[in-house]
C-alpha positions, 0 to 999 in steps of 0.5 A, spaced: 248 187 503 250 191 509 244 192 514 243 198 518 244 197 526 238 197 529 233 196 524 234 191 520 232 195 514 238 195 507 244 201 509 243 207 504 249 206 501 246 197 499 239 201 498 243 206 492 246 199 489 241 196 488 237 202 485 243 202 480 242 195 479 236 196 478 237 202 472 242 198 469 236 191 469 231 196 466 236 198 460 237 191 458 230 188 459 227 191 452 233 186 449 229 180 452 223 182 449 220 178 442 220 182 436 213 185 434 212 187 442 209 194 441 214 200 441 210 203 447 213 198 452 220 199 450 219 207 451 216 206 457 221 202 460 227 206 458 223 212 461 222 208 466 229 207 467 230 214 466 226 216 472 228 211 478 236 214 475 234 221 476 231 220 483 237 217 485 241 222 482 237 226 486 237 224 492 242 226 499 246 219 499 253 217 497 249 214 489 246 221 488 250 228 486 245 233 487 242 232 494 236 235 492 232 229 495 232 227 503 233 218 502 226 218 506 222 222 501 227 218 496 223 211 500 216 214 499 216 216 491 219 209 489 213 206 494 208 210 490 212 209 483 210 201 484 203 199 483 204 205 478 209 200 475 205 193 476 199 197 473 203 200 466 203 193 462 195 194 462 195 201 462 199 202 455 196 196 453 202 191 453 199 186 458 198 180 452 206 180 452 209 176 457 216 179 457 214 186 457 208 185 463 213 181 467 218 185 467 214 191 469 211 187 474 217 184 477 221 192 477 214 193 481 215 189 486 223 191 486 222 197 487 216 196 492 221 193 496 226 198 496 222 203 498 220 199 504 227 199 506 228 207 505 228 213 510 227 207 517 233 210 519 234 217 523 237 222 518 244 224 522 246 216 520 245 216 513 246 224 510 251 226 506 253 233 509 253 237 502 260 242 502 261 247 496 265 245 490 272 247 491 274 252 487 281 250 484 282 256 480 283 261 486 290 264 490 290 263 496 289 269 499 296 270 501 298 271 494 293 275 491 294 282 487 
């Protein structure tokens, strides 16, 4: 993975690849699951997977398509998801099934650590400058009506 410069934290671009590993990891786990693990635990990790890809899709780095979310406010949200993360297995109930307490437990430390990585960076090395979409459609105005 490539490192930023001077503060030894993950590059933006390393960060947002991680974050898709991560989404992807949340997709198969419930696949590991034994059968009769309680429907709660897979729900919660689908939508856990849901929530940590619309973060990324929201977020001003070359992973995210909106921009709406600054990559330091991206680093604090996943900072404050993780001990909810660690905690969900005992708050819904699935804590007496290994599989599914781990893999929670072990996406909250992920995602603990990914957010420690995020937003050390001044903005200007890492902000992707967001330009209007092209219209396509449109005469140049030279050849107009």
């Amino acid at each position: 993975m490539r490192r930023s410069p001077d503060t030894g934290t993950l590059s933006p671009d390393a960060h947002g690849a991680l974050d898709s590993v991560l989404i992807c990891a949340l997709a198969m786990a419930p696949a590991l699951f034994p059968a009769g693990t309680p429907r709660v635990a897979v729900l919660a990790c689908y939508a856990v997977m849901l929530v940590l890809w619309v973060l990324s899709m929201l977020t001003r780095y070359s992973f995210g398509i909106s921009g709406a979310i600054r990559f330091k406010a991206h680093g604090v949200i996943e900072m404050v998801l993780a001990p909810l993360l660690v905690a969900l297995p005992w708050l819904a109930g699935f804590a007496e099934w290994p599989r599914a307490r781990a893999v929670f437990v072990l996406a909250g430390v992920a995602v603990l650590l990914l957010g420690l990585t995020a937003g050390r960076l001044p903005e200007r090395e890492y902000e992707i400058p967001h330009e209007p979409p092209i219209d396509r459609g449109a005469l140049p105005p030279h050849q107009g009506p």
